[in-house]
C-alpha positions in Angstrom: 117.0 49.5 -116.0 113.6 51.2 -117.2 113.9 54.9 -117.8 110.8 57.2 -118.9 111.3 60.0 -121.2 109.7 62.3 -123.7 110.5 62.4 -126.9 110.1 63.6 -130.5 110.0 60.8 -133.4 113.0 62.0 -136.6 112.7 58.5 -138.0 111.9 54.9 -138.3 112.7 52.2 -140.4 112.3 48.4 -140.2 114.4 45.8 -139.9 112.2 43.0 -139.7 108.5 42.4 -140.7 107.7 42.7 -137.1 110.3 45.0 -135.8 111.4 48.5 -136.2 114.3 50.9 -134.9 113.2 54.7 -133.9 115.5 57.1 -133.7 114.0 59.9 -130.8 115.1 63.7 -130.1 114.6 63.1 -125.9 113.9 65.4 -123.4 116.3 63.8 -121.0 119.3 62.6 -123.4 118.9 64.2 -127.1 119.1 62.0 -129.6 118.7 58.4 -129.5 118.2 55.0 -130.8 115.5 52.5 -130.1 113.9 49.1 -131.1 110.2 48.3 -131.2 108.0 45.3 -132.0 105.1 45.7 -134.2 102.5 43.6 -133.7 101.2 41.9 -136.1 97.0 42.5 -135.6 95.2 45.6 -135.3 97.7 47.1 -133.0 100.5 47.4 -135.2 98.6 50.5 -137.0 98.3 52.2 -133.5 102.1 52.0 -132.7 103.1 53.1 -136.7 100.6 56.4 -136.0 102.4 57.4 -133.0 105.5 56.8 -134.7 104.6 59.4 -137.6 106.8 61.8 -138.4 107.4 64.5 -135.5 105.0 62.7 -133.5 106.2 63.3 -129.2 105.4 60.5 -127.5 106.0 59.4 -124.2 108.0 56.2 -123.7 109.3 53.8 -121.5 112.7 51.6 -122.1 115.5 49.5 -121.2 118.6 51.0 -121.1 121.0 48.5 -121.0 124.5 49.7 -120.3 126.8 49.1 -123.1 124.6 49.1 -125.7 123.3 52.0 -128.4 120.3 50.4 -129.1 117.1 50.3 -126.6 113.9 48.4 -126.5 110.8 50.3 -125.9 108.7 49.0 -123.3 105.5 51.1 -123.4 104.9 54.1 -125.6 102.0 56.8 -125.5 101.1 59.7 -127.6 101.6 63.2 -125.4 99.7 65.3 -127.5 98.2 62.8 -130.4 99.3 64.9 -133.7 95.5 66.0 -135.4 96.1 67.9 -138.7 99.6 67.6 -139.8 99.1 63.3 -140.9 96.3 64.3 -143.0 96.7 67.4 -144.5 98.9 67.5 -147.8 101.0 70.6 -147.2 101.6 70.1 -143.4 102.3 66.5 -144.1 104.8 67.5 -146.7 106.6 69.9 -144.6 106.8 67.4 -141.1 108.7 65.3 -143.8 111.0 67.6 -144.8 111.7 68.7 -141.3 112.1 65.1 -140.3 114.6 64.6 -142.5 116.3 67.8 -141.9 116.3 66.9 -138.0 117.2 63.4 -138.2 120.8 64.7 -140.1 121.5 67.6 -138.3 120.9 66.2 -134.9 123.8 63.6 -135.0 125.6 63.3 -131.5 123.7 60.3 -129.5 123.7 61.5 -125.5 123.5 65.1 -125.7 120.8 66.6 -124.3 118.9 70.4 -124.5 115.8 70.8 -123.0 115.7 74.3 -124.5 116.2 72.2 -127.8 113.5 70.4 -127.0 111.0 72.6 -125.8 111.5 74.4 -128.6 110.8 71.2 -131.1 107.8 70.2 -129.1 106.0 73.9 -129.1 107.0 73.9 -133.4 105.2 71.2 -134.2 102.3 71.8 -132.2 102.0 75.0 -133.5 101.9 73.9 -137.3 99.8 70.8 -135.9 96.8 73.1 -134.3 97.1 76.2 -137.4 94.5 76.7 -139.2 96.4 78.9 -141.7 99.1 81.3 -142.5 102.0 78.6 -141.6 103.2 78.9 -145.9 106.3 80.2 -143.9 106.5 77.8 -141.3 109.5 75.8 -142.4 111.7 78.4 -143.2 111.1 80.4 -140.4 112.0 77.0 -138.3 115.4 76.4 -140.3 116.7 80.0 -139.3 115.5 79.9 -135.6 116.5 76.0 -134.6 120.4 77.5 -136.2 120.5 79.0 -132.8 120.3 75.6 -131.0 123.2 74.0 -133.6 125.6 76.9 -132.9 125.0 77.9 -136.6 123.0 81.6 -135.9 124.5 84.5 -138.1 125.1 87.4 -136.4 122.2 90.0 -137.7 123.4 92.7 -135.6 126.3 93.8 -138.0 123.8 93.8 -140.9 122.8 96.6 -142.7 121.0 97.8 -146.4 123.0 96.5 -149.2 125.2 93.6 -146.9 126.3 90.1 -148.7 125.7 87.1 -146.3 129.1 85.0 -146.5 127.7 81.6 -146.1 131.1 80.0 -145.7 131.8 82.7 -142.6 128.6 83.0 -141.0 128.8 87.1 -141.4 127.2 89.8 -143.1 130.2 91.6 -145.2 129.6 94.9 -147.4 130.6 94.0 -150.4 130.0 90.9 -152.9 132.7 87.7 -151.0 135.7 87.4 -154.1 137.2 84.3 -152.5 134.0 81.5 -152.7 130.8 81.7 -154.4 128.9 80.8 -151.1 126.7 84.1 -150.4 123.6 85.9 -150.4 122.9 88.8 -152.1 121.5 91.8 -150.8 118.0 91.4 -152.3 118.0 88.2 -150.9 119.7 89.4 -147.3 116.4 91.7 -146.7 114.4 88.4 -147.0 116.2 86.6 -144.7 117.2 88.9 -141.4 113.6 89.9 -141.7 112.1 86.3 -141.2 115.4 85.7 -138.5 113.4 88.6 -136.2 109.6 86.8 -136.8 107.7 84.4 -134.8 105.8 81.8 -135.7 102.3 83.7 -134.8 104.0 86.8 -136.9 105.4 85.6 -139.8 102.3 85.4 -141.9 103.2 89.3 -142.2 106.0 88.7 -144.3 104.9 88.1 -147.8 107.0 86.0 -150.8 105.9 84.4 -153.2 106.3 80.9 -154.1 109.8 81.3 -156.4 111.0 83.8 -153.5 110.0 81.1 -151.0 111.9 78.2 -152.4 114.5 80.1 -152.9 115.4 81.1 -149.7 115.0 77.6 -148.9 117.6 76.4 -151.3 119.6 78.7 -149.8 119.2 77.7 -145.9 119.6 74.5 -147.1 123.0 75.3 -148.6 124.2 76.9 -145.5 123.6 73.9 -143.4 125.4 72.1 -146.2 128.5 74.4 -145.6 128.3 74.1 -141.7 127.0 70.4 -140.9 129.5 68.1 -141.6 128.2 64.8 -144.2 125.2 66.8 -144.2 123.3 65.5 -147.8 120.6 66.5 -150.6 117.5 66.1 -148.7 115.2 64.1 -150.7 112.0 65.9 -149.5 112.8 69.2 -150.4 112.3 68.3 -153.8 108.9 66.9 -152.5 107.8 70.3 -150.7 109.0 72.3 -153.7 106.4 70.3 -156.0 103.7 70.6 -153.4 103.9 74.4 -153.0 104.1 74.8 -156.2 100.6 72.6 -156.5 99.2 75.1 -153.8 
């Protein structure tokens, strides 16, 4: 049966010369799996740009019952993706959020289209800024939390509180039984940029070292929480590119 559906692109690899599986965050079923034919002419660049990393797209495909893996029929851009495929820093962080997406997100069939909404207005944003989006991704990490079941409480927080990674909590004084928490210095940083928006959090100032730390550290947490969840590869990538900034 053909089913339509929105959808946000985490990855792609190929199989064949001519073939390629896409794995989509939908709007109607979450995550999912599907297999594409590149053609091999001029086409075959159009369908790999609308394939990019975070691109939504709007497809069409046969979903076969007892099977995990669908072919895409038709696929169109929804809102073609104009700044983040050719500028280095943007570029550089759709990666990293790809990446970050395409682990987190792991149950096939589950759907959110808060999740999703959410997703789709993110990338857009970074897409159509013009600047102040240095912030972007880490923002991002500690708001999408909400949607994975992972947001920290803020309300029990207050001056001079650890975070206690491993627990999810704020705790007043330094955690004795793990080394997985945040220090107060740190803390400030962080419940600060949990209560920003996207179109605020250029009011928040760090510095690159302050900013890749806190990264590190969000990165960690998901680590702790996510289970099989690995060393992303591109946030080695972004480190080297802000720093380059």
């Amino acid at each position: 049966m053909l089913q339509r559906t929105r959808g946000i692109v985490l990855h792609t690899f190929k199989i064949k010369d001519n073939q390629l599986i896409a794995v989509v965050y939908t709007q109607q079923w979450g995550r999912m799996s599907y297999i594409t034919t590149i053609p091999k002419s001029h086409k075959a660049g159009g369908k790999h740009l609308l394939l990019q990393p975070l691109a939504e797209v709007e497809l069409e495909a046969d979903m076969k019952p007892r099977t995990s893996l669908y072919r895409i029929k038709s696929l169109l851009p929804v809102q073609p993706l104009v700044s983040i495929p050719y500028h280095p820093v943007k570029s550089s962080i759709a990666l990293f959020l790809q990446e970050f997406l395409y682990h987190a997100i792991r149950e096939e069939g589950q759907s959110s289209e808060a999740f999703y909404a959410y997703l789709s207005h993110s990338v857009h944003w970074l897409d159509l800024s013009e600047n102040n989006f240095a912030n972007f991704h880490i923002v991002f990490l500690l708001r999408v939390s909400r949607f994975l079941g992972l947001l920290p409480n803020i309300d029990n927080y207050r001056p001079g509180c650890w975070f206690d990674m491993l627990n999810a909590t704020f705790v007043p004084s330094q955690p004795q039984a793990h080394v997985y928490f945040v220090s107060p210095d740190e803390c400030i940083h962080l419940v600060n940029l949990m209560r920003l928006k996207f179109a605020t959090m250029h009011l928040f100032k760090m510095n690159r070292t302050e900013r890749m730390r806190l990264l590190t550290l969000i990165n960690d947490y998901y680590r702790l929480h996510l289970p099989d969840f690995p060393e992303l590869n591109s946030l080695a990538i972004l480190k080297e590119v802000f720093d380059d900034d």
